[in-house]
C-alpha positions in Angstrom: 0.0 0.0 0.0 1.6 3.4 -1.0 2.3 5.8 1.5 0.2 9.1 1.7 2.5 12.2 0.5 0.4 14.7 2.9 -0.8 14.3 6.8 -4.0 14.0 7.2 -3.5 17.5 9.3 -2.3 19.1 5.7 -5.3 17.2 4.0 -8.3 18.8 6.4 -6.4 22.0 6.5 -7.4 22.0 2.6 -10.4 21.0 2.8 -11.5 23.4 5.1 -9.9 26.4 2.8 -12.2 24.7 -0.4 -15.3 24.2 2.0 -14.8 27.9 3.2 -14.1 29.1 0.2 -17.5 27.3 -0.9 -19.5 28.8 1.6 -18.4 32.5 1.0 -19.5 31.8 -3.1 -23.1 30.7 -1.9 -23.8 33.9 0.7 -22.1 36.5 -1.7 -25.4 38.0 -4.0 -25.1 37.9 -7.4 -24.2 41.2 -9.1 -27.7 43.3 -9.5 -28.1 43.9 -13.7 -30.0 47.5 -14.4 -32.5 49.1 -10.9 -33.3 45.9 -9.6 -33.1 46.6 -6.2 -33.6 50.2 -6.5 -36.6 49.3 -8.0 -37.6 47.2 -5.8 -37.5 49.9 -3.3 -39.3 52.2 -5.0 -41.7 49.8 -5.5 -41.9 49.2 -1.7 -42.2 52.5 -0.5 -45.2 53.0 -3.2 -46.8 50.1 -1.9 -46.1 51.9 1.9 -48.1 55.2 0.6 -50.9 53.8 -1.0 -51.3 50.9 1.3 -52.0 53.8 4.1 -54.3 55.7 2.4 -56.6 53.2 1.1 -56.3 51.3 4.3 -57.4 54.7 6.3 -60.1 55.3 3.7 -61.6 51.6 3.6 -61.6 51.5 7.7 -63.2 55.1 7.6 -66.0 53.8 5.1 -66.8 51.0 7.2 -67.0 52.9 10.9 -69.1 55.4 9.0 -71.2 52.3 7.1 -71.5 50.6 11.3 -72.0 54.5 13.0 -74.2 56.1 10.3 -71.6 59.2 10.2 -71.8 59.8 7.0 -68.7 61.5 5.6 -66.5 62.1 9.0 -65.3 58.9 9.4 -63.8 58.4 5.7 -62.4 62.0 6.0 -60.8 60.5 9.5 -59.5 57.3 7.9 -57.7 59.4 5.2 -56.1 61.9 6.8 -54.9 59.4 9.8 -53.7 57.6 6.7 -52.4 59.5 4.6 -50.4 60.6 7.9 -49.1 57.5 8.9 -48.1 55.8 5.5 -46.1 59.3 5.5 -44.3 58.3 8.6 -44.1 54.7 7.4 -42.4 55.6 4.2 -40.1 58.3 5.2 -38.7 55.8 8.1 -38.2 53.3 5.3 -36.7 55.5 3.1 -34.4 56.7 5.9 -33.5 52.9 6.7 -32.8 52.0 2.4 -30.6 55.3 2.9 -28.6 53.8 5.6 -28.0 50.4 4.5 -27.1 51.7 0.5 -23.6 52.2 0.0 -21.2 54.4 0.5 -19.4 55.1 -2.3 -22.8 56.1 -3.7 -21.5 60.0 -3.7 -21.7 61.8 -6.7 -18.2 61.7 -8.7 -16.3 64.3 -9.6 -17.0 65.4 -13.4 -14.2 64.0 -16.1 -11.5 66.2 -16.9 -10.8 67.3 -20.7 -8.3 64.3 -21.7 -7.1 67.1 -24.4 -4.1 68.8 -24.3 -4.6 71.8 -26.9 -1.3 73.5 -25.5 
């Protein structure tokens, strides 16, 4: 029987550099092609706006459908609404602002590459 050329210390110590290496290719994302995730965002935070106000307006409708309070309760609904799907999509916005990246900054504007002197 031929003799191993490695120990098996040498042997694991590979296999762990290939299994880590393995894990750190499955958690990385792949790269984002056009807005995906900007749009995504966007898309979120509309859903955050509009979600408020018709929510506020569809529970105003039916307290004044149950109370017989004609318009009050719908005006209610939409303005609590409005207000808090406000509150709810500036704190989300905040929060996307916070975890985008940093090197996000505008850059500075090219040069002229010419050298007319």
């Amino acid at each position: 029987m031929p003799e191993p050329d490695e120990t098996s210390d040498g042997a694991l110590g590979r296999l762990d550099q290939k299994l880590e290496a393995f894990e750190a290719s499955r958690t990385a994302k792949p790269p984002i092609l056009g807005m995906g995730a900007s749009a995504s965002d966007g898309y979120r935070l509309l859903g955050a706006m509009l979600g408020g106000v018709l929510g506020g307006i569809g529970l105003g409708w039916l307290v004044d459908r149950l109370a017989h309070t004609s318009p009050w309760a719908t005006v209610g609904g939409l303005v609590i609404g409005s207000g808090l799907s406000i509150l709810a999509t500036v704190r989300a916005g905040q929060a996307m602002s916070a975890r985008g990246p940093s090197s996000a900054a505008p850059s500075a504007p090219a040069g002229d590459d010419d050298d007319d002197d």
